[in-house]
C-alpha positions as CSV (number, residue, x, y, z in Angstrom):
1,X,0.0,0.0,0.0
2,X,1.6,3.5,-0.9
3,X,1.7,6.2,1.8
4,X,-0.9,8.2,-0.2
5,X,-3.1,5.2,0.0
6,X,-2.8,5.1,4.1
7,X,-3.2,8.7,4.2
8,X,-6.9,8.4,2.8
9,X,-7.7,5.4,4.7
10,X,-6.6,7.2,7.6
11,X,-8.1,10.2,6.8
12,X,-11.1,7.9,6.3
13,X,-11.1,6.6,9.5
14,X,-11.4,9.4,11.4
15,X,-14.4,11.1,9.8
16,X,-15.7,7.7,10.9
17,X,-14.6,7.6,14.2
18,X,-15.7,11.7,14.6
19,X,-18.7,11.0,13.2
20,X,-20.1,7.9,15.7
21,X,-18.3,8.9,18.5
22,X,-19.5,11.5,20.7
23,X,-17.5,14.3,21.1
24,X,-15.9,14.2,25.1
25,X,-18.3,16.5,27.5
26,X,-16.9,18.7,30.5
27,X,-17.8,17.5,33.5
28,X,-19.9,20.8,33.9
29,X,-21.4,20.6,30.6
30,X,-21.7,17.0,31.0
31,X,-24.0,17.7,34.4
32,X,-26.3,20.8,32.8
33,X,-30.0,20.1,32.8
34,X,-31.5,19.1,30.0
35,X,-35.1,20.8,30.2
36,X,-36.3,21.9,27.0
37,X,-35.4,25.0,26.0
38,X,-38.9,27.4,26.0
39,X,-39.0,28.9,22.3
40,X,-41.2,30.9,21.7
41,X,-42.8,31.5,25.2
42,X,-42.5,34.2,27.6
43,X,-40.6,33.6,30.4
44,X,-42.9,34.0,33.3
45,X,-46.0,36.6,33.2
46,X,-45.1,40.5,33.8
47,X,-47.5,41.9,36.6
48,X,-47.3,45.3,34.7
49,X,-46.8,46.7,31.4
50,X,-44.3,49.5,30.1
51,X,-45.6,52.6,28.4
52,X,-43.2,55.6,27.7
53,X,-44.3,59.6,27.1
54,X,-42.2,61.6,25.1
55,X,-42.3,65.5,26.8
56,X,-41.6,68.2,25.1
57,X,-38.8,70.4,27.6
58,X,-41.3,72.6,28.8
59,X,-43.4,69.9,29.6
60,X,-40.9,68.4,31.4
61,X,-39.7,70.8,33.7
62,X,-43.3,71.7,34.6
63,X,-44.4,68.2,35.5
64,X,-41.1,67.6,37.8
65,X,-42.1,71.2,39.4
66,X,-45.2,69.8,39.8
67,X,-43.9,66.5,41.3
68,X,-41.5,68.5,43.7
69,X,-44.6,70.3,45.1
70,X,-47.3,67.0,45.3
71,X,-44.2,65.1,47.5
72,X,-44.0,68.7,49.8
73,X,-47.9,68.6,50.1
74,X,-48.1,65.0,50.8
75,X,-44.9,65.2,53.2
76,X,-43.0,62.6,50.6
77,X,-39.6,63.1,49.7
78,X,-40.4,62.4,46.1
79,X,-43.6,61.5,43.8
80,X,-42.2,59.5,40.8
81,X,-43.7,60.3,37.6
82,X,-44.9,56.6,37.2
83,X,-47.0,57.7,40.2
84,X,-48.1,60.2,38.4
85,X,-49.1,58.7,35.2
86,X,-50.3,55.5,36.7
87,X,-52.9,58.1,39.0
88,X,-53.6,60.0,35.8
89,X,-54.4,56.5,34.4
90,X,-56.9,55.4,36.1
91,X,-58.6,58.6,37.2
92,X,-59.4,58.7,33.0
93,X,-60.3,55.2,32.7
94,X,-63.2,55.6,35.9
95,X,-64.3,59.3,35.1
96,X,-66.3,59.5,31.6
97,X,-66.4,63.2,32.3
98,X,-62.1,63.7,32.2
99,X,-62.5,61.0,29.9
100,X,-64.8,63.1,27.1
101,X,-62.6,65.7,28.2
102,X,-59.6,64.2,26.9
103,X,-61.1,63.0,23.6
104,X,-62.4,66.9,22.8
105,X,-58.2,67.7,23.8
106,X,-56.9,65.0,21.7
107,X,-59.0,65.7,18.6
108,X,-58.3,69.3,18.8
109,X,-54.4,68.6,18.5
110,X,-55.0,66.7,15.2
């Protein structure tokens, strides 16, 4: 047999060999769980959901004013503005009068 005819059986042998033998696993790998992987699905349920406002400067700096002065009235250090907007929220969700109110201000922007 030449030595170019060992070299492909050799060569030959080892695809074979990589390709029935498992590769060797780390003892850490090795140990991992092997749970499905969740594709697809959310991870666990949020309890709330993220909105974002974009202000306009002005705006801004009058609602933080406005925030400084709520936490002096209510003896807080601070009222957050996701205090704010979660109170602004629900007061328009439960009073069909700021609620109308609202409608007649957004329709009037447009």
């Amino acid at each position: 047999m030449s030595a170019a005819d060992r070299l492909n059986v050799n060569a030959a042998e080892q695809r074979h060999t990589r390709a029935t033998v498992p590769p060797r696993l780390s003892p850490a790998v090795a140990a991992a769980p092997t749970e499905p992987v969740a594709i697809g699905r959310p991870r666990a349920p949020r309890a709330n959901v993220r909105r974002t406002v974009d202000l306009s400067p002005a705006q801004h700096r009058a609602l933080d004013l406005w925030q400084r002065e709520a936490a002096d009235r209510l003896g807080l250090a601070r009222v957050t503005g996701q205090e704010v907007l979660a109170a602004l929220v629900d007061q328009l969700l439960s009073d069909p009068k700021l609620s109308a109110q609202i409608t007649r201000v957004i329709q009037a922007r447009r």
